[in-house]
Each structure stands twice: as structure tokens, then as C-alpha cells.
N, CA and C of each residue as an Amber inpcrd file, in Angstrom:
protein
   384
 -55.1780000  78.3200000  16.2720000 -54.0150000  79.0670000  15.8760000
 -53.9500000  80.3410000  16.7160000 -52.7920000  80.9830000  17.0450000
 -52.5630000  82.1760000  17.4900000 -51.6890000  82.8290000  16.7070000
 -52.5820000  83.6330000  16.9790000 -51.5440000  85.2180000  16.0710000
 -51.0890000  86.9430000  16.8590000 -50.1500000  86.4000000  16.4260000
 -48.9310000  87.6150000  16.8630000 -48.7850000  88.7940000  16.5220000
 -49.1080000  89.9410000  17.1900000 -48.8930000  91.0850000  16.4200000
 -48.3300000  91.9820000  17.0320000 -48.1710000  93.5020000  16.4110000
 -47.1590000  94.3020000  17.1660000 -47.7740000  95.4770000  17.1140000
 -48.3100000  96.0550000  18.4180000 -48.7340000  97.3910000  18.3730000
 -48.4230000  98.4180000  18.4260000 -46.9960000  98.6300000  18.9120000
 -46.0040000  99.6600000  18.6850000 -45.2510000  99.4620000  19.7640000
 -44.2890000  99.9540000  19.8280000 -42.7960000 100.1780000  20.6710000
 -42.9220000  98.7130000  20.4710000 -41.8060000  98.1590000  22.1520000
 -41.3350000  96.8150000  21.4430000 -42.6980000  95.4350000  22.2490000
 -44.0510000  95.9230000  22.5170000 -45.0280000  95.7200000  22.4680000
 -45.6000000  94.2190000  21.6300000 -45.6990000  93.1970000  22.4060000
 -46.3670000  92.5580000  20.9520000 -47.5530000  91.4380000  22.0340000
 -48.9650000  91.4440000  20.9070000 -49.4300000  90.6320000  21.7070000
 -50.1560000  89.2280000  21.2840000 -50.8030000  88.5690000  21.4500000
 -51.0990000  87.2050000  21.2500000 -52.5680000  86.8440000  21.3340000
 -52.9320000  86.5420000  20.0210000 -54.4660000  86.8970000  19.8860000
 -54.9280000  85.3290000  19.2730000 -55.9650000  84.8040000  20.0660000
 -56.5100000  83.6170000  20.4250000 -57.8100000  83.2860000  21.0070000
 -58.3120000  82.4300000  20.1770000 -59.9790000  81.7770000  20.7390000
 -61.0500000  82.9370000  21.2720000 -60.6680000  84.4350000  20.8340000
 -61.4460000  85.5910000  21.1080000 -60.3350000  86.2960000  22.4290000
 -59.6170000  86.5310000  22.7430000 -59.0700000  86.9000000  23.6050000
 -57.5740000  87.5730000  23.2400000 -56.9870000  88.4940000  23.7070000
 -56.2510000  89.0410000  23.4760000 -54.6790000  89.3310000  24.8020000
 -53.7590000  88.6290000  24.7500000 -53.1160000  88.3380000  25.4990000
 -51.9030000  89.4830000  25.0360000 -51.3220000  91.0330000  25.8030000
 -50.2480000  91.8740000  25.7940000 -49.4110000  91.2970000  26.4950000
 -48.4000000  92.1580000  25.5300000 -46.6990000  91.6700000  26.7300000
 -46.4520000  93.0530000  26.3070000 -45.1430000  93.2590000  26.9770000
 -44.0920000  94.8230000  26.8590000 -43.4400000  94.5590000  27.6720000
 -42.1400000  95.2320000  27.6890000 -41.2190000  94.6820000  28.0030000
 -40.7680000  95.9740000  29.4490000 -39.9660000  95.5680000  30.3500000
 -39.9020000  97.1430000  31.5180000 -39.0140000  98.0740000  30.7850000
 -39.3090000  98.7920000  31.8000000 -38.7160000 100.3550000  31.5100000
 -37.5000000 100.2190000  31.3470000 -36.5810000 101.1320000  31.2390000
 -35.2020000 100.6920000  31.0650000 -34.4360000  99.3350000  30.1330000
 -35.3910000  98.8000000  29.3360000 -35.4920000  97.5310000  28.4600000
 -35.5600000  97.7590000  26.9790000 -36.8220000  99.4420000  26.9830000
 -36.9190000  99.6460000  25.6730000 -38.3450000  99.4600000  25.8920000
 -39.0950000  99.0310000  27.3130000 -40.7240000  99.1380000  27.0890000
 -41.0970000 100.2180000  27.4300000 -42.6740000 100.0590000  27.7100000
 -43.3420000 101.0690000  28.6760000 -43.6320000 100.4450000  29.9980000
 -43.5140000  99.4170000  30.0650000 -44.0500000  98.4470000  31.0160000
 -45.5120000  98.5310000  31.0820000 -46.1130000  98.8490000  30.5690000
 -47.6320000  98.4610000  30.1230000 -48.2980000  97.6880000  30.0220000
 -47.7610000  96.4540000  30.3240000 -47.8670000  94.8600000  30.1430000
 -46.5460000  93.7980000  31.1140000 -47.1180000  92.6770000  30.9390000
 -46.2450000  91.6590000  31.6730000 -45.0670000  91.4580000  30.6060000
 -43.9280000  91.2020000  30.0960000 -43.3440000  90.6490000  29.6720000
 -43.5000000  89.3700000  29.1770000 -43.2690000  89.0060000  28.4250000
 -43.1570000  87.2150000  27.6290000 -42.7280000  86.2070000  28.7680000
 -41.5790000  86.5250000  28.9310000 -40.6430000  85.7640000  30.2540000
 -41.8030000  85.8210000  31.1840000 -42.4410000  86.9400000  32.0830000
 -43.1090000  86.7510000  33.1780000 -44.3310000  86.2710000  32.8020000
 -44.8030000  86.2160000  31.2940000 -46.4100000  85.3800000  31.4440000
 -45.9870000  83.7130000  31.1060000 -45.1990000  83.3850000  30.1970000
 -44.4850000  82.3300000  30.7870000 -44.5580000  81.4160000  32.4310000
 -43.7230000  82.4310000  33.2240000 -43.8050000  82.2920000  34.8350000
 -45.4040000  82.1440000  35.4880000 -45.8260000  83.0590000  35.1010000
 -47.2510000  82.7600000  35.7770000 -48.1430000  81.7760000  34.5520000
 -47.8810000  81.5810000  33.1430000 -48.7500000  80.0340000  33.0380000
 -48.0850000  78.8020000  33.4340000 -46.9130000  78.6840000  33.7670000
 -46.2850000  77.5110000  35.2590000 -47.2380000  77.5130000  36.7040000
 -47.2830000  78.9890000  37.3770000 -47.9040000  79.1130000  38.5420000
 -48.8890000  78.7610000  38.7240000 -50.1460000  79.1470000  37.5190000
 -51.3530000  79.2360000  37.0780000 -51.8110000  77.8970000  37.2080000
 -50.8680000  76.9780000  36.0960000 -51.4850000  75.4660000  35.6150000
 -51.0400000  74.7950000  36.6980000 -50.0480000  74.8360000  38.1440000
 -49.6220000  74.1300000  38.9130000 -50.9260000  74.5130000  40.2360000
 -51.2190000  75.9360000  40.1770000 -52.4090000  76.0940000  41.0330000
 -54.1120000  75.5590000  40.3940000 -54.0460000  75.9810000  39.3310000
 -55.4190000  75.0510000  38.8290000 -55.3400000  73.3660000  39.5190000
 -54.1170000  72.6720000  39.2400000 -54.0190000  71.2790000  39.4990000
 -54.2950000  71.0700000  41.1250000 -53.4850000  71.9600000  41.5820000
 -53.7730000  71.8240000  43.0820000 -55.7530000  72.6710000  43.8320000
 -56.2010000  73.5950000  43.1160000 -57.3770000  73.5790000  43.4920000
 -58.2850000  72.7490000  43.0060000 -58.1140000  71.7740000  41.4370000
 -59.0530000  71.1570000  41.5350000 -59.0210000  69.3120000  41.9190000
 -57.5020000  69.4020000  42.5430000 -57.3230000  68.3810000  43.5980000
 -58.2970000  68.6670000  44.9040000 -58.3120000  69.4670000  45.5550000
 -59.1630000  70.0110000  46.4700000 -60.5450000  69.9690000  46.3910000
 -60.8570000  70.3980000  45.4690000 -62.6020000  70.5100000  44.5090000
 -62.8650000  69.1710000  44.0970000 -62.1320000  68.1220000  44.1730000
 -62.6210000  66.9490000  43.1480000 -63.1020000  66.4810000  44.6440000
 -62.1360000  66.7740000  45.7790000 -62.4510000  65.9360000  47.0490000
 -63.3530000  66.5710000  48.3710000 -63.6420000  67.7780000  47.8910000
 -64.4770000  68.2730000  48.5220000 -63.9230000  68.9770000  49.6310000
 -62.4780000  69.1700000  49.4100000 -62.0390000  70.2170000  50.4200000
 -62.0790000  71.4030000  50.2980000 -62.0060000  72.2080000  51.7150000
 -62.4260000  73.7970000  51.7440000 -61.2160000  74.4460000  51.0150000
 -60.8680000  75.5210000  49.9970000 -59.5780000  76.0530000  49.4910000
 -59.6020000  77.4870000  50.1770000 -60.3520000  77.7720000  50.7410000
 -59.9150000  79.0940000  51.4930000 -58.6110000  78.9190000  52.3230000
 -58.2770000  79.9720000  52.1970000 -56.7430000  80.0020000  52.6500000
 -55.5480000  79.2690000  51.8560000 -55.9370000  78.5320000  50.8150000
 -54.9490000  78.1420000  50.3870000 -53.8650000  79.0220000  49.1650000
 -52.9460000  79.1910000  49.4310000 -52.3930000  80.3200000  48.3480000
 -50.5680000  79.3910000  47.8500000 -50.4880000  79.5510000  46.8370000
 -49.8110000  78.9530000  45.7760000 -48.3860000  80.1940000  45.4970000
 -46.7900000  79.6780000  45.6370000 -46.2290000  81.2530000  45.0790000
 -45.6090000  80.7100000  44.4340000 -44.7760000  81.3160000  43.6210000
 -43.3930000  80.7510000  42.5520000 -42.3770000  81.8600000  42.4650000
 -41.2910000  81.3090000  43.0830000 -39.8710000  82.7130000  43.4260000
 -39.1720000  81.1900000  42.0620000 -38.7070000  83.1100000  41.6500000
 -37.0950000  82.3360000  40.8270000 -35.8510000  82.2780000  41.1970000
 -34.6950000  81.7300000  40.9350000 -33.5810000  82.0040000  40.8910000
 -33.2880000  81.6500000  39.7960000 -32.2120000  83.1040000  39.6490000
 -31.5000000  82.8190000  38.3550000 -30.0080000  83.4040000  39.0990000
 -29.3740000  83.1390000  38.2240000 -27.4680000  83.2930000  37.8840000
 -27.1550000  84.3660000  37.5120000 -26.4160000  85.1480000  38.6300000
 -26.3030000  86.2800000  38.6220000 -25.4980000  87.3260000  37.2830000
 -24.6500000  86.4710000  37.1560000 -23.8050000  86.5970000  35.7180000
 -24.6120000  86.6800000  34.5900000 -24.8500000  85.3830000  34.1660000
 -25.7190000  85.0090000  32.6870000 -27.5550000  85.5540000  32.9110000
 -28.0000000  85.5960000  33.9480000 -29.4320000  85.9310000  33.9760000
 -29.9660000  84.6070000  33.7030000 -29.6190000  83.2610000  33.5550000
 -30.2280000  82.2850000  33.3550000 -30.7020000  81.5340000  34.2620000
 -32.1460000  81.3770000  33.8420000 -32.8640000  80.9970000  35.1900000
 -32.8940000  79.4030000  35.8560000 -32.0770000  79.8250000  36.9260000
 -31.6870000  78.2810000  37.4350000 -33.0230000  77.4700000  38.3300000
 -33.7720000  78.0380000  38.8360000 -34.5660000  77.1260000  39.7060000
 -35.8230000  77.9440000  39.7350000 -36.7190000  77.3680000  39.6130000
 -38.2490000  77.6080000  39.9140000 -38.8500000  76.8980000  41.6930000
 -39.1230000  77.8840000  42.1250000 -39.4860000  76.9720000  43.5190000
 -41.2070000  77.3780000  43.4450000 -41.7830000  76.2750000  44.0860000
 -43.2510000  76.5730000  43.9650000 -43.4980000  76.1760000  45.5640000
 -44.4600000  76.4300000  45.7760000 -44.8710000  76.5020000  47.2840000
 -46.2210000  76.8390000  47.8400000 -46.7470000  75.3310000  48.1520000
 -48.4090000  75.5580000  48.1470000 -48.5310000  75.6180000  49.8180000
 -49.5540000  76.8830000  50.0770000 -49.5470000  76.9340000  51.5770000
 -51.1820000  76.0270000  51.3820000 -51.2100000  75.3360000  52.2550000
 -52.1460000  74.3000000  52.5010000 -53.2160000  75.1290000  53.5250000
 -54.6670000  74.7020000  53.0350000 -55.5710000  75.4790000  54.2080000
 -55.7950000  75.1040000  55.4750000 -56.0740000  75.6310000  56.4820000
 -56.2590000  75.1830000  57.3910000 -57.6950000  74.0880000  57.1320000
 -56.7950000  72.9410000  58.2630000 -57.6320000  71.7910000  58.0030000
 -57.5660000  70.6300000  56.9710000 -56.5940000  71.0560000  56.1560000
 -56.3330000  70.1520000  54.8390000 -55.9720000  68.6760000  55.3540000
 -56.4920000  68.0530000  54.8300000 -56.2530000  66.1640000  55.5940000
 -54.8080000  65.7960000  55.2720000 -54.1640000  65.5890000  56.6350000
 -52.7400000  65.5040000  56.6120000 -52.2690000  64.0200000  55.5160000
 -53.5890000  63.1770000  55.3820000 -53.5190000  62.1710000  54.3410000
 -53.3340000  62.5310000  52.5430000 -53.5240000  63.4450000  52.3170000
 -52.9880000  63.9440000  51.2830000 -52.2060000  65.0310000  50.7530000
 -50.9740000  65.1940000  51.9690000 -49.9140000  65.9100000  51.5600000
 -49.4460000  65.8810000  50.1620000 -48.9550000  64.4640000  50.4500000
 -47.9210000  64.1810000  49.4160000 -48.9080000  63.8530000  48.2950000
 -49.9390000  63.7740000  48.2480000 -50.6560000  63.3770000  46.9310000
 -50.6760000  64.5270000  46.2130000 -51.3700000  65.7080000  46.9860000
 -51.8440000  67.2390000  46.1230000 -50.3700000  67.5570000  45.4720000
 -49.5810000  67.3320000  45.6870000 -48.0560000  67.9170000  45.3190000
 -47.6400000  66.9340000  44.0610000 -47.9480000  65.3180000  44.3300000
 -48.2510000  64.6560000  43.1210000 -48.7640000  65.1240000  41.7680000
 -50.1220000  65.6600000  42.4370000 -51.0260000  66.1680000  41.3700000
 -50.4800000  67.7440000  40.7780000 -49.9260000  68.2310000  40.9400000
 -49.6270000  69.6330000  41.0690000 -48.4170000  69.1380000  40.0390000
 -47.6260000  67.8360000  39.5410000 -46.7220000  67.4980000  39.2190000
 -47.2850000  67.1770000  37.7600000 -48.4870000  67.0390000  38.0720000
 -49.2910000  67.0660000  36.4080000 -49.1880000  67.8380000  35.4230000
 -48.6660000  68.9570000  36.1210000 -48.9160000  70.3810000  35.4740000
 -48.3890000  70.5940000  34.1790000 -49.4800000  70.3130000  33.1240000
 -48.8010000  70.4950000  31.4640000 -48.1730000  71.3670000  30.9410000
 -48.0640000  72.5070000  31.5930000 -46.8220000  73.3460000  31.5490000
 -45.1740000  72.5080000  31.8870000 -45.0490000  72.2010000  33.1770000
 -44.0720000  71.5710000  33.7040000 -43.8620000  70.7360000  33.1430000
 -44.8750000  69.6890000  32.4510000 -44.4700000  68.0870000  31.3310000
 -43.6330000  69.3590000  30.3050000 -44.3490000  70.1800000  29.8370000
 -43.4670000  70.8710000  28.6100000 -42.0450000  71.0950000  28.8600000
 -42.1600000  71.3970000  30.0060000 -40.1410000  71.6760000  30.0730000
 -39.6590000  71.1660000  30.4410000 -39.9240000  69.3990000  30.6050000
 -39.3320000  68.6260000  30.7980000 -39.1470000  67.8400000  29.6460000
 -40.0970000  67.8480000  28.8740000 -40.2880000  66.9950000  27.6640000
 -40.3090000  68.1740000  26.6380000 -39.4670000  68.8330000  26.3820000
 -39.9770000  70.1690000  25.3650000 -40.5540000  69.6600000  23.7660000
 -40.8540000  70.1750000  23.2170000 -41.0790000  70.2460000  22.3460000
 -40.2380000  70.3880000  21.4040000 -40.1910000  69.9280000  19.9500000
 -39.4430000  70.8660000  18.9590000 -39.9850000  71.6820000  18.2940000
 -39.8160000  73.1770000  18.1450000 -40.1250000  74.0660000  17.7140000
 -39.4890000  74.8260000  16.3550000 -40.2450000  75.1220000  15.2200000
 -39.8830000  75.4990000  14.2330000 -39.8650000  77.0000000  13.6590000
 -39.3900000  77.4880000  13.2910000 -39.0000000  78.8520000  12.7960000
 -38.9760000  78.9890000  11.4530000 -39.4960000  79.5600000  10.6440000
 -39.5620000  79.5480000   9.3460000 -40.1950000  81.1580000   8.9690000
 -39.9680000  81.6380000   7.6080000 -40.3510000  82.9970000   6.9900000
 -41.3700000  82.3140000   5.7710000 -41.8970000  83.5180000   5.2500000
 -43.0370000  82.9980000   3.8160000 -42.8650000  84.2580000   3.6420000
């Protein structure tokens, strides 16, 4: 289970398996910016679980990961702010076996984040 709490201003954070996960929201928003935002830790557990998949594609096969670096740019709609496209983009290390291009990008397609927003979930809301 995780639990949610609120430490002041519009601050809230996410407390789990011993660990303690902040958000806050930016300046000009009503935060302090003291923290990542919800929306941006969101973004980076996409980045995160699509780069885990792709380094331990690498690690299972015994390739070198130095140099390899992983980014994720958004676009969103300038009007609504709604975020239209996620681009991800794995720079490959030097030396990476041109035989598994298209596989690591396969695997990177695993990413149980990404099954989630394709397959969402239903999510419930309720008071006590």
C-alpha cells in the first residue's frame, strides 16, 4: 500500500516499502518547486522503466553500456497543454552489435509503465 500525505503548501508526498517519494508543484503554480511535480515523476517512471529494459537488455547479453544514454522530450498542444507525444530515444554505445537494433527497442517496448497507458487501468475514487 502507499500512502499519501501533505506536508504543507500544495506539497504532497508518497510513502512506500520504507521510502519516501515528494512532489510540489513550480513556482508560479502555487509551489515552491522543492520537488518534481506528479506530472514530471510520472515522465521519468516512463524514462526510468524504458531505460532499466534497455540496460538490462545489454547486461543479460553482456554488452558494454558505457555511453549509452536514454532521453524522453514531450510534446504537448499548445492550447489545451495536453500531452500529445512522448518521444524516447536510446543513443546506442559505441560498438553495440548492429544485430540487435531492432530487438533492444523491442525490449524497451516491455516497459510496464508503457503496457499501463496503453492498457490503463480502472481506477477508483472513493471517501470514508
Amino acid at each position: 500500500m502507499m500512502e499519501i500525505s501533505f506536508p504543507g503548501g500544495v506539497a504532497v508526498d508518497a510513502t512506500f516499502r520504507g521510502f519516501t517519494v515528494s512532489t510540489d508543484q513550480p513556482e508560479g503554480s502555487g509551489g515552491a518547486n522543492s520537488a518534481p511535480s506528479p506530472f514530471e515523476l510520472f515522465l521519468a517512471s516512463l524514462g526510468t522503466c524504458a531505460g532499466f529494459y534497455a540496460l538490462r537488455f545489454c547486461q543479460q547479453r553482456q554488452i558494454a553500456t558505457e555511453g549509452m544514454q536514454l532521453t524522453l522530450d514531450t510534446l504537448r498542444d499548445p492550447q489545451t497543454k495536453h500531452l500529445d507525444q512522448v518521444q524516447i530515444v536510446l543513443q546506442l554505445p559505441a560498438g553495440f552489435p548492429e544485430k540487435y537494433r531492432d530487438t533492444i527497442l523491442r525490449a524497451i517496448d516491455q516497459c510496464a509503465v508503457k503496457k499501463a497507458i496503453f492498457d490503463p487501468p480502472q481506477i477508483s475514487v472513493e471517501t470514508r
